[in-house]
C-alpha positions as CSV (number, residue, x, y, z in Angstrom):
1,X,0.0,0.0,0.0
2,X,2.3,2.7,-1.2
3,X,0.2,6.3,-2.1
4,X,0.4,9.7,-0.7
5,X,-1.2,11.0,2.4
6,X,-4.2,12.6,2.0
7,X,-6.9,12.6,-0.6
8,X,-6.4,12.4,-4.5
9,X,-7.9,16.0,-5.9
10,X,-7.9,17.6,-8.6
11,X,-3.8,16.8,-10.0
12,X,-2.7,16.8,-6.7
13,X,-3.3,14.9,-3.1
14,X,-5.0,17.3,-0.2
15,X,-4.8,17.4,3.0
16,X,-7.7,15.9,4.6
17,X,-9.4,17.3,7.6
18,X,-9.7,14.4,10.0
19,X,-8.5,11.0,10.2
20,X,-10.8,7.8,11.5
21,X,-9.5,4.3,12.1
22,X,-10.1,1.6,9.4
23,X,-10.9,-1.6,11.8
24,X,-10.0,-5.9,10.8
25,X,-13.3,-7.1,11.6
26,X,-12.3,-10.1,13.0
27,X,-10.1,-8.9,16.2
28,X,-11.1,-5.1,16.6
29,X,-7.3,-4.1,15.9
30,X,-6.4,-0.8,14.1
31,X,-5.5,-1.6,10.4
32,X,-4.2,2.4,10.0
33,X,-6.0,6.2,10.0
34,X,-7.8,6.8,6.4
35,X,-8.3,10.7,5.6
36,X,-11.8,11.9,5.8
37,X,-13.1,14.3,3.9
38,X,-16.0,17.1,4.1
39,X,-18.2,18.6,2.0
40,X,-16.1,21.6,0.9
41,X,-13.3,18.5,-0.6
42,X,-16.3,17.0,-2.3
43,X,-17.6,20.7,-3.9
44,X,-13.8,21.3,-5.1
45,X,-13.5,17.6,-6.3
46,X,-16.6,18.6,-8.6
47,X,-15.2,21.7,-9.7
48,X,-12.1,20.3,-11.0
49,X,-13.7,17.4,-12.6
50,X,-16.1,19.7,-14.3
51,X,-12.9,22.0,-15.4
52,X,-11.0,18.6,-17.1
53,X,-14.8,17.3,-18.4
54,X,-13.7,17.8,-22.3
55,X,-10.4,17.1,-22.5
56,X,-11.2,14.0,-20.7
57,X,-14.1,13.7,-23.3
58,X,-11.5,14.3,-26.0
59,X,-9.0,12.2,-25.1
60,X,-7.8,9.3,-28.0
61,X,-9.4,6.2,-27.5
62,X,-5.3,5.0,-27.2
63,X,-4.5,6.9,-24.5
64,X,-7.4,6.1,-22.4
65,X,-7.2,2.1,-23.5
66,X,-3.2,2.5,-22.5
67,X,-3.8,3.4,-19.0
68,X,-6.3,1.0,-18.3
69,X,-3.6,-1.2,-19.3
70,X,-0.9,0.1,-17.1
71,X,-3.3,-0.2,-14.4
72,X,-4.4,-3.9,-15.1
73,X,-0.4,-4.7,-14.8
74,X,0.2,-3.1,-11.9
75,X,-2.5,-4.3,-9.7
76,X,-1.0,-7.9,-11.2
77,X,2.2,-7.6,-10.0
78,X,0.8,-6.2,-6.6
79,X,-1.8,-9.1,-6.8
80,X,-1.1,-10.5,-2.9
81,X,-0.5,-7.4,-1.1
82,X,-4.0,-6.0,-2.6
83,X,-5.7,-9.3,-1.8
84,X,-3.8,-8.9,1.9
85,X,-5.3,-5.3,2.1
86,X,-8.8,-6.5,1.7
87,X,-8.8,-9.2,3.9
88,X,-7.6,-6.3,6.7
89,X,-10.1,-4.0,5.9
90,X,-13.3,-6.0,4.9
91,X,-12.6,-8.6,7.0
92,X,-13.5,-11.0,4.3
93,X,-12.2,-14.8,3.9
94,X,-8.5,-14.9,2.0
95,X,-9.9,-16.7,-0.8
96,X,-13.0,-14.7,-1.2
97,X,-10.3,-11.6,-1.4
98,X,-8.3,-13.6,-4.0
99,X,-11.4,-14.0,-6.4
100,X,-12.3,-10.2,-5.6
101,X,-8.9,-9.0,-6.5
102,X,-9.2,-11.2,-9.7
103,X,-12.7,-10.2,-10.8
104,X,-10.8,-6.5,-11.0
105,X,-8.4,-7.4,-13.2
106,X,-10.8,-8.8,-15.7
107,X,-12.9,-5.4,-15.5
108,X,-9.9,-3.3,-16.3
109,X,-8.8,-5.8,-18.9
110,X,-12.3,-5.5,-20.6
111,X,-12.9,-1.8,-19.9
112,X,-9.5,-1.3,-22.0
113,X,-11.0,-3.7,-24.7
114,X,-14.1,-2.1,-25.0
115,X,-12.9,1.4,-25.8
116,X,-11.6,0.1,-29.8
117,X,-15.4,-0.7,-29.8
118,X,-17.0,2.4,-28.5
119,X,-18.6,3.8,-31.8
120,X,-22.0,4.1,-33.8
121,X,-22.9,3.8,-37.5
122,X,-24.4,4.9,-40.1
123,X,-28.2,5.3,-40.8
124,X,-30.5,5.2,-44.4
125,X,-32.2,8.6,-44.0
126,X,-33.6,7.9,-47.6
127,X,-36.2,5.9,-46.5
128,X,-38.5,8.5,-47.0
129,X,-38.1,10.8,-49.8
130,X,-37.3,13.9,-48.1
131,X,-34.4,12.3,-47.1
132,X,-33.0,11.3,-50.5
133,X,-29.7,12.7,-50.9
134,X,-29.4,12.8,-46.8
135,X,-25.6,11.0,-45.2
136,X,-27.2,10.1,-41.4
137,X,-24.9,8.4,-38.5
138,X,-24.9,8.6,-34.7
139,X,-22.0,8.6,-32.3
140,X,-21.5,7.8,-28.5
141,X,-20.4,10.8,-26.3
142,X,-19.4,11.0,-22.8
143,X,-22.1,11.8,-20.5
144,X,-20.0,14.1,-18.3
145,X,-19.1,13.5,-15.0
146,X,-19.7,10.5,-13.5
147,X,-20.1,10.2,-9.7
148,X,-19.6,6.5,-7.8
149,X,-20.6,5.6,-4.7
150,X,-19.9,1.5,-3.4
151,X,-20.3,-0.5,-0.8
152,X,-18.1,-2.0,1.8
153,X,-17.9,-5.7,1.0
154,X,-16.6,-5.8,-1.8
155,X,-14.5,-2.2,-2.2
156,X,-11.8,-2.7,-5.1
157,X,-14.0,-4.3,-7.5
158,X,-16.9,-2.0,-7.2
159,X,-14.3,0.9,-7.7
160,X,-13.3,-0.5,-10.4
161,X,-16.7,-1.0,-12.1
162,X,-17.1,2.6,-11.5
163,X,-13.9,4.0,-12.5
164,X,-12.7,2.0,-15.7
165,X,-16.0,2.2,-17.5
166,X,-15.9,5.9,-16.8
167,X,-12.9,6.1,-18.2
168,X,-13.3,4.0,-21.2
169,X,-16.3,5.9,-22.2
170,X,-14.0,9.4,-21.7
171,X,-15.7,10.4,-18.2
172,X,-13.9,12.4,-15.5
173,X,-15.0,10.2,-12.1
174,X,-15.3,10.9,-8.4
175,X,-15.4,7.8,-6.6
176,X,-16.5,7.5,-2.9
177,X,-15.9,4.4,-1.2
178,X,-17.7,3.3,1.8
179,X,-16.3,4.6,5.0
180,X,-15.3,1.3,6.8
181,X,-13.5,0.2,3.6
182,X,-11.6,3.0,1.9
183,X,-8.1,1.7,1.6
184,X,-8.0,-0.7,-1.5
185,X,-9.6,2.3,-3.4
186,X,-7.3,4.6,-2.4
187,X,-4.4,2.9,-3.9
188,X,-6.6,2.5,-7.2
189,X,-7.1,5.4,-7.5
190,X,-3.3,6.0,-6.9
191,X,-2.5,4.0,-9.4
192,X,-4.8,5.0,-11.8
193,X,-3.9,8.8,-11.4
194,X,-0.4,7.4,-12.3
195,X,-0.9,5.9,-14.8
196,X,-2.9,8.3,-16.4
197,X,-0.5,11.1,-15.9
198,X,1.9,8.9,-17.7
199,X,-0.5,8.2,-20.6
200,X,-0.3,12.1,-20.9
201,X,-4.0,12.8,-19.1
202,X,-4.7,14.5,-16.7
203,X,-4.5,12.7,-13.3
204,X,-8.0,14.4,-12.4
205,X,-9.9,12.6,-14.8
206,X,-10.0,10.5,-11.3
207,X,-10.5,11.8,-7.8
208,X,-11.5,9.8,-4.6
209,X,-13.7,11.9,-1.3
210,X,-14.3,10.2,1.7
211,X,-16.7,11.0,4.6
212,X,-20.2,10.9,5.2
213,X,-23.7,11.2,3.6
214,X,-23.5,15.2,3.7
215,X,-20.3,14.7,1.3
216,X,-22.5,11.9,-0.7
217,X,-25.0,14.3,-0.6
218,X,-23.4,17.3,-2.1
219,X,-21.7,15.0,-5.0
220,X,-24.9,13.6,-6.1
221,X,-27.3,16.4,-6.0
222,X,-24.8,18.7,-8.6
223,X,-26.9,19.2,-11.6
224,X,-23.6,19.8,-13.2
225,X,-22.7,15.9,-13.3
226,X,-24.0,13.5,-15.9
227,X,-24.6,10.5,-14.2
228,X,-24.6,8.4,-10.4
229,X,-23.4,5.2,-10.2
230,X,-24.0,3.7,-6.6
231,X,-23.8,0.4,-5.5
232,X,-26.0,-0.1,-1.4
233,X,-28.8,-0.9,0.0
234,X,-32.0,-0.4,-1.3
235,X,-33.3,2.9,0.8
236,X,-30.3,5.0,0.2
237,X,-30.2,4.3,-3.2
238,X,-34.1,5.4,-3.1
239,X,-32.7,8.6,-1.6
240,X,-30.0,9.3,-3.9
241,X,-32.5,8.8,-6.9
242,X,-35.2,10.8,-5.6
243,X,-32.3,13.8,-4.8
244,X,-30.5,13.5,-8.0
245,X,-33.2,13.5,-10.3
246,X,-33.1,14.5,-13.1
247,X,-29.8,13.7,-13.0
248,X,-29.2,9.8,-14.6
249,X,-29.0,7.2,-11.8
250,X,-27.7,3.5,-12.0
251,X,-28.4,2.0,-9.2
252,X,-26.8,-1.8,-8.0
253,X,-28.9,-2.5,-4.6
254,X,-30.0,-5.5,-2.7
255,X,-31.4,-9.0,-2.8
256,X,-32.5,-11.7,-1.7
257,X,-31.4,-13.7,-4.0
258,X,-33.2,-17.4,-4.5
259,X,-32.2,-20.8,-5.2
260,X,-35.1,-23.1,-6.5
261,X,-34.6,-26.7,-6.1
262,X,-37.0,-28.7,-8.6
263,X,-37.7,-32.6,-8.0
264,X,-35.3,-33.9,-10.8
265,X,-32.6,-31.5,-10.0
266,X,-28.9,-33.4,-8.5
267,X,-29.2,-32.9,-4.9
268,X,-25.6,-33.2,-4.2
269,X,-24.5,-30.6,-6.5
270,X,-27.5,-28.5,-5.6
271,X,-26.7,-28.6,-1.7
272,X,-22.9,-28.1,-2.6
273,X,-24.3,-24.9,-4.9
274,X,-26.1,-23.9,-1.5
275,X,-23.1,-23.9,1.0
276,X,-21.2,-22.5,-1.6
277,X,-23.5,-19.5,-2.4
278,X,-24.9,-19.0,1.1
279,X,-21.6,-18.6,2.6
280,X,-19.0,-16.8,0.5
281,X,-17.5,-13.2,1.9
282,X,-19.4,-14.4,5.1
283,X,-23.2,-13.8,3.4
284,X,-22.1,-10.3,2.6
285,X,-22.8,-10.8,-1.1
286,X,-25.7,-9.5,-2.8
287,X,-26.4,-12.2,-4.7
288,X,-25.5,-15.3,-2.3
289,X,-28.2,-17.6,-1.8
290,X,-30.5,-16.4,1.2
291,X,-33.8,-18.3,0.1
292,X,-33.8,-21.7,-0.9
293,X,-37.3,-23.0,-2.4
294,X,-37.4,-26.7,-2.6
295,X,-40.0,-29.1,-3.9
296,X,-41.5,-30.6,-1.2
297,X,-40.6,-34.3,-2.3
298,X,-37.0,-32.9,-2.1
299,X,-37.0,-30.9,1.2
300,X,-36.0,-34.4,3.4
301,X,-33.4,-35.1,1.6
302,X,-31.8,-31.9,0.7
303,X,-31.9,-30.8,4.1
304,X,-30.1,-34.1,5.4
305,X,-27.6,-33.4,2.4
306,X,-27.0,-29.8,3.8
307,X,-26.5,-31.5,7.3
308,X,-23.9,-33.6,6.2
309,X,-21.6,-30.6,4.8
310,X,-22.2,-27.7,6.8
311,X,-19.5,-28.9,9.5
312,X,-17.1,-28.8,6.8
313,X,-17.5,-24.8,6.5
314,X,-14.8,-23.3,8.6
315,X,-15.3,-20.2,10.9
316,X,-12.5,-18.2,11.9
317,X,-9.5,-15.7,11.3
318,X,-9.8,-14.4,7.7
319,X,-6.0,-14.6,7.3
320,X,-6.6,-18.9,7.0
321,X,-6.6,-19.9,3.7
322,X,-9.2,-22.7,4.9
323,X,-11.7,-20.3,6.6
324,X,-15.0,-19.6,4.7
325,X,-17.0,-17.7,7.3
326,X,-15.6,-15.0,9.1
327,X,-16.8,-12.1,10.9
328,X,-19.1,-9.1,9.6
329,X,-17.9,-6.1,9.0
330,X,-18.9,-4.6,12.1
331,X,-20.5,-5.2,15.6
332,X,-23.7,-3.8,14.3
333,X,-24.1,-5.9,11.6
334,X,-23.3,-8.9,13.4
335,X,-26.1,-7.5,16.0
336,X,-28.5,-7.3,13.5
337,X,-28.3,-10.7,11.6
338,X,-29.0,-12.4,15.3
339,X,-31.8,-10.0,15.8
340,X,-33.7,-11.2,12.2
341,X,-32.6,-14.8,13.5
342,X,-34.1,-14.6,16.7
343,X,-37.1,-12.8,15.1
344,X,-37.7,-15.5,13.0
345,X,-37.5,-18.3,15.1
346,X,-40.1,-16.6,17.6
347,X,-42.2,-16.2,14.3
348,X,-42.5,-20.1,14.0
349,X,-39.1,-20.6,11.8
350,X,-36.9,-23.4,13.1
351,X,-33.1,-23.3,13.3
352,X,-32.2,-26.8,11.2
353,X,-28.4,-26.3,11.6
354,X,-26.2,-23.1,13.3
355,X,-22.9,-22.7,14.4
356,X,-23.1,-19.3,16.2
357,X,-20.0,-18.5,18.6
358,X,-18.4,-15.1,19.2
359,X,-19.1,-14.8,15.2
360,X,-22.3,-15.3,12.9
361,X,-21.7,-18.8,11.5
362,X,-23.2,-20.3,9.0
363,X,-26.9,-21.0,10.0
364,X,-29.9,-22.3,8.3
365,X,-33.4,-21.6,8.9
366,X,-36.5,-23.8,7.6
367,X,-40.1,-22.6,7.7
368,X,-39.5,-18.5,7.6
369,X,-42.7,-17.2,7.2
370,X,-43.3,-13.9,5.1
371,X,-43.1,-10.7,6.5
372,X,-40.1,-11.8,8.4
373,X,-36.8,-9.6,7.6
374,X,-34.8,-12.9,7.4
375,X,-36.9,-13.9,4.5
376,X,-38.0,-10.7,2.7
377,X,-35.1,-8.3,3.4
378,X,-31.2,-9.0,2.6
379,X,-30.1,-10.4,5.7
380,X,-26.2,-9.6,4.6
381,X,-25.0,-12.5,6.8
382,X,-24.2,-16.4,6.6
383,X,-27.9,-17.4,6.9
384,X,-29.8,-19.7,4.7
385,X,-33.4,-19.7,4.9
386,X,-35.1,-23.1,3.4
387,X,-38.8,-23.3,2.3
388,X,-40.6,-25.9,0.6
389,X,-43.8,-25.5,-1.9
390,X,-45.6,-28.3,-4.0
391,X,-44.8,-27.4,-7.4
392,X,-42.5,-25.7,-9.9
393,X,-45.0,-23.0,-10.8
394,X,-45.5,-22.2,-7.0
395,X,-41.4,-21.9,-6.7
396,X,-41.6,-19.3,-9.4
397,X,-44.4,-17.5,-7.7
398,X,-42.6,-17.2,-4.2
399,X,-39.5,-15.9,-5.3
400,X,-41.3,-13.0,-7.5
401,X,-43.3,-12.1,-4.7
402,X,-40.5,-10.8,-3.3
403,X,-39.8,-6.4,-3.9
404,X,-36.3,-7.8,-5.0
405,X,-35.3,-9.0,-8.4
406,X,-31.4,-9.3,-8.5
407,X,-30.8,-13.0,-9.4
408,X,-32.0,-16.3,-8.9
409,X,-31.0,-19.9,-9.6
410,X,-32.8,-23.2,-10.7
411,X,-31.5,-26.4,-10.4
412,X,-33.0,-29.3,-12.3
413,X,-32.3,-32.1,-15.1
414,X,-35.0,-30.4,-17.2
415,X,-34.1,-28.1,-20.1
416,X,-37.9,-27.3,-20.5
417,X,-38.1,-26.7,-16.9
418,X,-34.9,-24.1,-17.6
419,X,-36.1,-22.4,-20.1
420,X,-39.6,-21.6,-18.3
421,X,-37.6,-20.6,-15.3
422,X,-35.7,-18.1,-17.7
423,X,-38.9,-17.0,-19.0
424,X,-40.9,-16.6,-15.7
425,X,-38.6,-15.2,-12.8
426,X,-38.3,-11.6,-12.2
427,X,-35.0,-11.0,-12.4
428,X,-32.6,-9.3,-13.7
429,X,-30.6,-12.4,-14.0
430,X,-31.4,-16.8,-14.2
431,X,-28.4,-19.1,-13.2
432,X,-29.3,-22.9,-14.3
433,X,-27.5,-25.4,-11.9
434,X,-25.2,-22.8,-10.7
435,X,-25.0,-20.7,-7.9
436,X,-27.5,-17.1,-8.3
437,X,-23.9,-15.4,-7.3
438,X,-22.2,-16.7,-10.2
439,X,-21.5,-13.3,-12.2
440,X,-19.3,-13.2,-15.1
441,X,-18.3,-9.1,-15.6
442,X,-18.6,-9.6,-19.2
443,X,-22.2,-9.9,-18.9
444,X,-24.6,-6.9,-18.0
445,X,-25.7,-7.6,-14.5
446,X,-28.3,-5.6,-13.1
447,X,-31.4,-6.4,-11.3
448,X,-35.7,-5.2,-11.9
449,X,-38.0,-3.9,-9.1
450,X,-36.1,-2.8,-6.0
451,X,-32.7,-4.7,-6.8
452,X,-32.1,-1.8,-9.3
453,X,-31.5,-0.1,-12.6
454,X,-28.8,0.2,-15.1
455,X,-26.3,-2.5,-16.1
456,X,-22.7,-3.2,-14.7
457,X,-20.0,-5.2,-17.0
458,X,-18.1,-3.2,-19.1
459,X,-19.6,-3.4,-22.2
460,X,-23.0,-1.8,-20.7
461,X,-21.6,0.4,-18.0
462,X,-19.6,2.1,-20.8
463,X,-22.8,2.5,-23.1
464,X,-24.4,3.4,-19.9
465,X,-22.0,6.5,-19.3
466,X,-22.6,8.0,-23.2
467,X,-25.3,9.4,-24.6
468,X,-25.9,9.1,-28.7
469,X,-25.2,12.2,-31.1
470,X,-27.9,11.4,-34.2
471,X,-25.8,13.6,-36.9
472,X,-27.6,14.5,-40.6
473,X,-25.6,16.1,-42.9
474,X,-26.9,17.8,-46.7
475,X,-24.0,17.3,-48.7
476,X,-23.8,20.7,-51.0
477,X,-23.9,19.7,-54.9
């Protein structure tokens, strides 16, 4: 972790105002003091993003695909010591840091792709005759500047699906991380800045602000910026749409995310697809499995299957390379997911399996009855909450009665039943005998209803962040 002190605006680094401890989750120690800003950092950050907004804009598709580059082999040669950094500051398992680390590296690799293919085309204007003799095209333009907002669990990758689409589409952008997680995104910013100012643009075409929702506040509300990009919970991004307006929002928020189990799906590789989905980052995932909605001639047996391997799941120091459950990001949190436990179970739910010490483990839940949180809300922790229902086309019913529509999964032998899963769920996104948090970042992820709107991967964030310029030109005879 090698960057100046301070925060990265406008071409230089600042001074920031105070200082607050960024806390390892798992033991309470001091990881080191991250600058925080204010709301005067934030309105200069948006003034000097503003100043550079076209000569960002104009910069050659080269130089803005070179230092996406630079930046992709940097962070590859610092691979461990960023993947070493998260697990400090999130508190998330090593290996879950490892894929997170890796999942950034393909998003810069495909952000830099994607600017050789960031063009329009031509248009027949002829097709009515008062457009004989017309030469029609569009082009793609930057939208301006483009403000991002993430979320704690997962803090270099959703910088980076702010940032390097941003910059592929020739956007200045103002990222602000969460406040418990700010240090992976300082240094990718760092080395962004670098590598732009290297690449001969200005270095900022990128700034970071930290501090609180009045600092969140003041970058969103600008009517000077073209776009938000925030990744949270449902209710503030509600807020942040409803303040920003008419500004353009895209808006990656919460789930809870289902996993149907039909009667002719493999119930081995279904209950591995459950542990596996239930339980990475420690259930901080918005798309790990929360509901599972079996079949009811399947419940017995997936259940006793689920038995069987949850002892296996290891619960301890995040630094282990075997530990899969670790602890939440902070006291609160971890307060909260017992509360919606407890809640449940006085509700009529029944704990079928739970390995709660000093932290959350993994736990699983049968029976939860709507209207409980641990059921309709994102619970954000390693709990599993198992229904059953008769049918197939009850399955589908129950998970689209949720307000949530991230992703959801299906397991089952059937191609037929596949495709009508595919056809039926509201969702932004149907994994077939996979887990729902299986996301590849070359595909446009998103979710419908209250999971969201707009598209992450590169390919869409970047046609996300330009608007089209419809040109008609009257040659002269």
């Amino acid at each position: 972790m090698k960057y100046p002190a301070g925060l990265p605006i406008g071409e230089t680094w600042v001074e920031a105002p105070a200082t607050e401890p960024v806390i390892f989750p798992y033991d309470g120690s001091t990881v080191t003091d991250a600058p925080v800003g204010n709301v005067d950092l934030a309105r200069r950050a948006l003034d000097l993003a503003l100043a550079v907004r076209d000569t960002v804009g104009r910069l050659p598709s080269y130089v803005r695909r070179k230092a996406l580059q630079s930046v992709h082999a940097t962070i590859s040669a610092e691979r461990d010591a960023f993947v070493d950094l998260l697990v400090l500051e999130t508190g998330k398992p090593l290996v879950d840091c490892r894929v997170e680390v890796d999942r950034t590296l393909l998003t810069l690799e495909t952000s830099a792709e994607e600017v050789a293919r960031l063009h329009g085309e031509t248009v027949p204007l002829d097709l009515l005759p008062s457009g004989d003799g017309l030469v029609g095209f569009w082009v793609r333009k930057p939208i301006g500047v483009v403000v991002g907002i993430t979320g704690f669990n997962y803090p270099l990758l959703l910088a980076s699906h702010k940032i390097a689409p941003a910059l592929a589409a020739g956007c200045p952008v103002i990222v602000k991380p969460a406040p418990q997680t700010p240090l992976a995104t300082l240094w990718l910013v760092h080395l962004i800045r670098s590598a732009l100012l290297e690449a001969g643009a200005p270095e900022s075409a990128v700034q970071l602000v930290t501090g609180g929702a009045d600092v969140g506040a003041v970058l969103t509300t600008d009517r000077r910026i073209g776009a938000v990009s925030f990744t949270g919970s449902a209710a503030v991004g509600h807020q942040i749409a409803r303040d920003a307006a008419p500004t353009k929002v895209l808006l990656e928020l919460g789930s809870n995310s289902a996993l149907i189990v039909a009667e002719d799906a493999d119930l081995d590789a279904a209950a591995d697809a459950i542990i596996r989905g239930g339980y990475y980052a420690s259930g901080q995932a918005c798309i790990s499995v929360q509901r599972v909605v079996a079949v009811e001639s399947v419940r017995a047996a997936l259940l006793a299957k689920l038995d069987e391997r949850l002892p296996s799941v290891v619960v301890g120091d995040p630094r282990d390379p075997s530990t899969r459950v670790s602890a939440l990001i902070d006291p609160k949190s971890t307060a909260r997911v017992r509360e919606w436990i407890d809640a449940s179970v006085a509700s009529g739910a029944k704990v079928a399996y739970s390995d709660d010490g000093e932290l959350v483990g993994p736990t699983v839940l049968t029976d939860v009855p709507s209207g409980q949180l641990a059921w309709d809300e994102e619970i954000f922790g390693p709990v599993v909450a198992v229904r059953s229902v008769p049918d197939l086309e009850t399955a589908y019913a129950t998970v689209n009665a949720s307000r949530y529509g991230l992703h959801a999964s299906v397991f089952t032998s059937s191609l037929d039943t596949a495709f009508t899963a595919i056809d039926r769920l509201d969702v932004g996104g149907v994994v077939i005998n996979e887990v729902p948090g299986f996301r590849s970042d070359v595909m446009p992820y998103g979710g419908v209803k209250d999971s969201g709107i707009g598209r992450e991967g590169p390919r869409f964030a970047i046609e996300e962040l330009t608007t089209t310029r419809m040109a008609i030109i009257r040659p002269r005879t």
